[in-house]
DOZABA-987393 format. One record per residue (C-alpha): residue in three letters; x, y, z. Coordinates in Angstrom, 2 decimals, decimal comma. Last residue first. Layout:
BEGIN
res|xx|yy|zz
ALA|X|Y|Z
...
***
This chain:
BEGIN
res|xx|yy|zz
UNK|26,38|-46,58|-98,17
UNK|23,31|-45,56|-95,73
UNK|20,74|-47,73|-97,19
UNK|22,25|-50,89|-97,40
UNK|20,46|-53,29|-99,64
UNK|20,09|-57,30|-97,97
UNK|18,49|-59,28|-100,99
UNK|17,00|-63,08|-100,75
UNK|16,61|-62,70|-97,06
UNK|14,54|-65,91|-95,70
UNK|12,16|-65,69|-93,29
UNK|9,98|-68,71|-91,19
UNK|8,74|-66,98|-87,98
UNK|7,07|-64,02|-89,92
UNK|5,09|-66,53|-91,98
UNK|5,52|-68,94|-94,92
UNK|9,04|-67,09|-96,12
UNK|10,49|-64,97|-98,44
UNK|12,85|-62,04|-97,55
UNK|13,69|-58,58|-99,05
UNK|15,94|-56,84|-96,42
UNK|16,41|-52,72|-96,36
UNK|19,09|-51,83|-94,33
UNK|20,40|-49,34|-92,21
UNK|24,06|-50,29|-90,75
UNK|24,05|-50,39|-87,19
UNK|25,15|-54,12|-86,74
UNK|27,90|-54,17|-89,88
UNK|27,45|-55,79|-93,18
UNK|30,31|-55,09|-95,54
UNK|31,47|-58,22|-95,56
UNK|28,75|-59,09|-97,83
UNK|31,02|-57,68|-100,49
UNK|28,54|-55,25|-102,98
UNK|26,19|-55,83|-105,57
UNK|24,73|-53,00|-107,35
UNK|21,17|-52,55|-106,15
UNK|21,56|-48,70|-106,64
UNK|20,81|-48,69|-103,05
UNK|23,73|-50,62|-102,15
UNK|23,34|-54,53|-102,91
UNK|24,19|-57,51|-100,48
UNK|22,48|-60,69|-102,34
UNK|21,46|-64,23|-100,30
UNK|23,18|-66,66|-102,70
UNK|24,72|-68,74|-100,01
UNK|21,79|-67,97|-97,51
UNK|21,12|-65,93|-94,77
UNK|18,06|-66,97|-92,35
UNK|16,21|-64,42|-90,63
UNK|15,48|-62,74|-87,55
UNK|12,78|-60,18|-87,51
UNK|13,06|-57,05|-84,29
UNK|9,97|-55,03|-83,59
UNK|10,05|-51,67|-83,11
UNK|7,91|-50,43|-86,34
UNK|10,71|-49,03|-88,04
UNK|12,82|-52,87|-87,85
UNK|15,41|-53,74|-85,87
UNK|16,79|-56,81|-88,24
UNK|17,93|-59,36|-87,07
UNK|20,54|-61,68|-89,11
UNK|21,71|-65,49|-89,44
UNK|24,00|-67,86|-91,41
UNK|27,22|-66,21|-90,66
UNK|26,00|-64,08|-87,64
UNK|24,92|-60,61|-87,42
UNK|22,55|-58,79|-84,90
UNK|20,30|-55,38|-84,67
UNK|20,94|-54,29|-88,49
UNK|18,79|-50,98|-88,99
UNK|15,50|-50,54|-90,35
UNK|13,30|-51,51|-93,38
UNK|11,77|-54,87|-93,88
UNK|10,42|-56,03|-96,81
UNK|8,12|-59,67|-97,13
UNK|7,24|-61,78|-99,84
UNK|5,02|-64,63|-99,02
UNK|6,08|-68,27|-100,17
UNK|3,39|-70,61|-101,18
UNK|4,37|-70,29|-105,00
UNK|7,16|-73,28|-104,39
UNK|4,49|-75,69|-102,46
UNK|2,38|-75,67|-105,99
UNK|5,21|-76,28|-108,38
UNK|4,76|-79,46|-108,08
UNK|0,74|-79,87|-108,49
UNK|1,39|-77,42|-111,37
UNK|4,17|-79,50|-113,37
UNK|1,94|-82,28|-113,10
UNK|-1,19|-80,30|-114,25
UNK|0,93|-79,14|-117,15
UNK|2,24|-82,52|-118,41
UNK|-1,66|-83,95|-118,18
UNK|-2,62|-81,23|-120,16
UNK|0,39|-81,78|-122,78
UNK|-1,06|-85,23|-122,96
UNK|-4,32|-84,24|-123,62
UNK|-3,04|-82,10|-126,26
UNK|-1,66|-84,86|-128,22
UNK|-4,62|-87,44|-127,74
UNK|-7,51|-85,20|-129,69
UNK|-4,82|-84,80|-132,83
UNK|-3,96|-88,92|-132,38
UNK|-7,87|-89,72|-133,00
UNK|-8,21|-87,71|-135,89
***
């Protein structure tokens, strides 16, 4: 009896361990910008968003360049001008990363 009351403590412990790690991951907020592409750089972009305001953020390795059928497409194809709509994650406005870049007007 003693070992059945033991097993799923341990699986408790195991999941409040995985929790307290996973924790910092979850923290990120999701953000979507819609505009045009204001700068370009290997590891960097701007975005000139609707509302006015220009967002810089980071590009990554596995940062995706879709149409709008989200069909991937060569991230050469990213041009200042080109109208975009970037999903990023990041802890603020000041801290963005683009996880998908879709051109609108391809």
């Amino acid at each position: 009896m003693a070992g059945i009351i033991v097993l799923p403590m341990r699986y408790l412990v195991a999941l409040a361990l995985v929790a307290a790690l996973a924790g910092p991951v979850v923290a990120h907020e999701k953000f979507k910008f819609v505009g045009s592409v204001a700068a370009l750089s290997e590891d960097e972009i701007a975005i000139k968003a609707i509302d006015g305001a220009t967002y810089e953020m980071d590009l990554l390795d596995f940062t995706a360049v879709t149409d709008r059928n989200h069909k991937k497409i060569d991230r050469a194809l990213l041009r200042v001008g080109a109208k975009v709509v970037v999903l990023a994650l990041g802890h603020d406005m000041f801290d963005l990363e683009a996880y998908e870049i879709s051109l609108t007007d391809r």
